[in-house]
N, C-alpha and C positions, 0 to 999 in steps of 0.2 A: 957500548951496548950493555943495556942491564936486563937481568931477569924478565921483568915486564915484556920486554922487546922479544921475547925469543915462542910466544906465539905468534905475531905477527909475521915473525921469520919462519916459522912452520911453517905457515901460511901462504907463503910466498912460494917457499922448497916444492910444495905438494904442488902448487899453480905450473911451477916449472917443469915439474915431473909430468904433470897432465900432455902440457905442451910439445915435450921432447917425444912422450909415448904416441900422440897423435903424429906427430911428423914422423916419427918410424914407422907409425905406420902406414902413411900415406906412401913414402920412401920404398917399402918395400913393396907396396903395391905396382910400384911405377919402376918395379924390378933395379932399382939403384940400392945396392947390398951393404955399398960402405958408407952414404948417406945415413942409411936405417940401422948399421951399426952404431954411429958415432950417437945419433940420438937416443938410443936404446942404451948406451953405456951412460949418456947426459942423465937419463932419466936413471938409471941405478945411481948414480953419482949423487943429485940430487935426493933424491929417496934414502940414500945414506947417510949423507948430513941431516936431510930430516928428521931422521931415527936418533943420531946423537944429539940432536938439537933440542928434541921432545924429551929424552929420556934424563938430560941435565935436566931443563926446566922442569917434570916431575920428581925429579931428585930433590930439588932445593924449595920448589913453590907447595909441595904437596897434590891433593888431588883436585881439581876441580869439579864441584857439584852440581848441577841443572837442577834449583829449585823454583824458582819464578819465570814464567807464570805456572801456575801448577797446571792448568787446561794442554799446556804444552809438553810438559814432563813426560809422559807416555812417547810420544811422537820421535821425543828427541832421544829417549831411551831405547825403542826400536832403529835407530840411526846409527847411534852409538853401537849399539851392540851388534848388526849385521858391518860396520866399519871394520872393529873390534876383532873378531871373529876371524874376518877376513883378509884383516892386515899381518895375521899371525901365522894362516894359512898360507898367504902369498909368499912369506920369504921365500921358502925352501924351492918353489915353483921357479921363482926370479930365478935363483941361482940355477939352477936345474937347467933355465930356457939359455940363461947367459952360457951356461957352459958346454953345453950342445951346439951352440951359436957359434963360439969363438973357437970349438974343434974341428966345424965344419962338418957335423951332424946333421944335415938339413932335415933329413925325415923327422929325426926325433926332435929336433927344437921343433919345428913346423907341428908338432905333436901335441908339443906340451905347451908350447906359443896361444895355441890355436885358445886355449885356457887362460892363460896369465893373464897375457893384454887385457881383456875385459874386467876379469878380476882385479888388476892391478888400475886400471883407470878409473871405476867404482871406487877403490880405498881412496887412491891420490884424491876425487872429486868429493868425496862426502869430507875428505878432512878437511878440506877447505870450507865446504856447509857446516860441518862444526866447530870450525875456529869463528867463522860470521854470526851464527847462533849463537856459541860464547861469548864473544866481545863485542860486537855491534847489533846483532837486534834484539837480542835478549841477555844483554851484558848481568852478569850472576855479582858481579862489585867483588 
């Protein structure tokens, strides 16, 4: 695997994370605890590596810029920045939800849950609109 490769693997991480967080939550809808657990940890898991995954490949490729088409620029700048914002926000929440989760806090995860999930499925989904906007509909070269 080289440099290149490791947005496309973002890409994938955050699809999987979308994935895992919807079946958790379907899971616990359907009051199955240890289903919605294991998904809910898939999805931390994933979301983990995507974090290290991303933070090499900004390490070594530098930053990536949105300048063509410029009509778009604004659009993808507001994406960016409520993504952003929000993926910075979520850590501490994730942990917070996982660790009320796994002590068996159910008030307070269901508290702080009731937050995450949306929050966290917004990040996981627009990263994936921004990796598509980057490399394939409006590929920056």
């Amino acid at each position: 695997m080289s440099l290149s490769d490791l947005p496309t693997l973002n890409a994938v991480l955050n699809s999987l994370s979308t994935i895992f967080l919807i079946l958790g939550f379907v899971f616990i809808k359907r009051k199955n605890e240890q289903a919605h657990r294991k998904m809910m940890l898939a999805a931390f898991t994933t979301s983990t590596l995507f974090l290290v995954s991303y933070l090499t490949y900004h390490f070594f490729a530098g930053r990536t810029t949105f300048v063509n088409p410029a009509w778009f620029r604004k659009y993808y700048l507001v994406l960016l920045l409520t993504h952003t914002v929000l993926a910075v926000v979520i850590v501490p929440m994730i942990l917070t939800s996982i660790y009320f989760g796994l002590k068996g806090k159910r008030e307070a995860h269901r508290k702080i849950a009731r937050w995450t999930w949306p929050l966290w499925i917004y990040v996981s989904l627009t990263g994936v609109l921004i990796y598509l906007i980057l490399y394939k509909v409006f590929p920056q070269g």
